[in-house]
N, C-alpha and C positions, 0 to 999 in steps of 0.2 A: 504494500500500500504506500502513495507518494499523499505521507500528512505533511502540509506543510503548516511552517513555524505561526505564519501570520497568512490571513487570506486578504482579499481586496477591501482598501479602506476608500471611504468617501468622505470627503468635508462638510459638513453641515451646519450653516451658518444659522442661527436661530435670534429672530430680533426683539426685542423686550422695551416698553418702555422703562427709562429710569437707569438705575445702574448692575442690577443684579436678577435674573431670571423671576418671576413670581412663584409660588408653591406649585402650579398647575404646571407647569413647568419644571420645574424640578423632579416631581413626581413621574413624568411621562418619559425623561429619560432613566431614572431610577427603575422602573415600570420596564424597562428594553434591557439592560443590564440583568437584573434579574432573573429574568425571563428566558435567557439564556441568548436573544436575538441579535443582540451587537456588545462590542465590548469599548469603551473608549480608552482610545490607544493615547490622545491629547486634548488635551482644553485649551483655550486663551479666550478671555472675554476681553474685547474691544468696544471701547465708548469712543463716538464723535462729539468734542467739544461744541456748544453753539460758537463758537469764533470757526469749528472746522478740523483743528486739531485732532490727533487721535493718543487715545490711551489706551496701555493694555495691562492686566493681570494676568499671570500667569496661575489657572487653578491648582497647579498641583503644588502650589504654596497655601492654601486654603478651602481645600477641595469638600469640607462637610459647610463648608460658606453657599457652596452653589451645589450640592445635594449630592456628590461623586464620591462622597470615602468610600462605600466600596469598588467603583471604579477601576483601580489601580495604577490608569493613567501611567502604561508600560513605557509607552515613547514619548513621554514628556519632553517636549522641542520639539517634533517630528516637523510641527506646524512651523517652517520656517518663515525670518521676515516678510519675506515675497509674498508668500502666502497670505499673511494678517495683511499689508497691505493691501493686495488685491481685493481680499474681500473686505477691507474698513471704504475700497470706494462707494461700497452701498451703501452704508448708513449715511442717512437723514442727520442733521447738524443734530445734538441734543438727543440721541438715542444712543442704545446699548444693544449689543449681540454676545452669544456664547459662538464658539467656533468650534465646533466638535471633532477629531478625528477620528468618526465610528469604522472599525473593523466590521463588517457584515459575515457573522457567522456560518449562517446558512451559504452564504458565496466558497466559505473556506473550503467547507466540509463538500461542494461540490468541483471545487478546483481540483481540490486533492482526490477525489473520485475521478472526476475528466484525466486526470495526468497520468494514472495507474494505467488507464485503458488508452492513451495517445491520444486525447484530446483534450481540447484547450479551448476557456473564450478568449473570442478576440476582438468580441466588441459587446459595450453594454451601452445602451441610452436607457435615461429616466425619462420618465413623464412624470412632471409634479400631482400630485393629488389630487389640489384644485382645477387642473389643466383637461385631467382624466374624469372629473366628476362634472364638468362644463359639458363635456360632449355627451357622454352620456345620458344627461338629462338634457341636452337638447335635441338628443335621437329618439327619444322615448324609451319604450322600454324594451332595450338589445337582447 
């Protein structure tokens, strides 16, 4: 069997008014941990100053602050500069985001099955949620 160490990670930028996630929030990634579904490999929460500026915390200096102790946050840094900056271009003057570096477990466990047997993905798209559930109810019912 080809287990590998780490499977495919995605960024997940999450935006919060204020400075820090609300409980709803916290819970729902606590809730995906758990659960066994993703594992987060990095945090960094980035705020845009109203002047424009950006700020960042790095969670695994405070990680029961923003609801991740058990997390583990293995690759703490993963999310480098490049990265926080790209995605601090989205935020609104005066907002906050978490930045998540989720590991998708279910992807792991099936890479590592495709590689055993000589195959491989090699390509993934998302469809947002909202993106997927637009259509959908504008189709009726598919």
């Amino acid at each position: 069997m080809s287990d590998f160490e780490y499977g495919p990670v995605e960024f997940v930028l999450v935006a919060f008014q204020g400075e820090a996630p609300d409980p709803g929030v916290i819970e729902a990634v606590r809730e995906l941990v758990r659960d066994g579904a993703v594992r987060i490999l990095d945090a960094v929460v980035i705020s845009r100053t109203i002047e424009g500026g950006v700020e960042t915390i790095e969670v695994e200096d405070s990680t029961d602050a923003y609801g991740l102790e058990e997390a583990g946050l293995d690759l703490s840094g993963l999310a480098a500069d490049e990265d926080i900056e790209y995605f601090a271009e989205s935020l609104e003057p005066g907002t906050s985001a978490e930045l998540l570096v989720v590991e998708l477990l279910w992807a792991k466990k099936l890479a590592s099955r495709l590689a055993e047997s000589g195959g491989a993905v090699i390509a993934s798209e998302r469809i947002p949620a909202p993106v997927l559930n637009e259509v959908v109810a504008s189709a009726g019912n598919v």
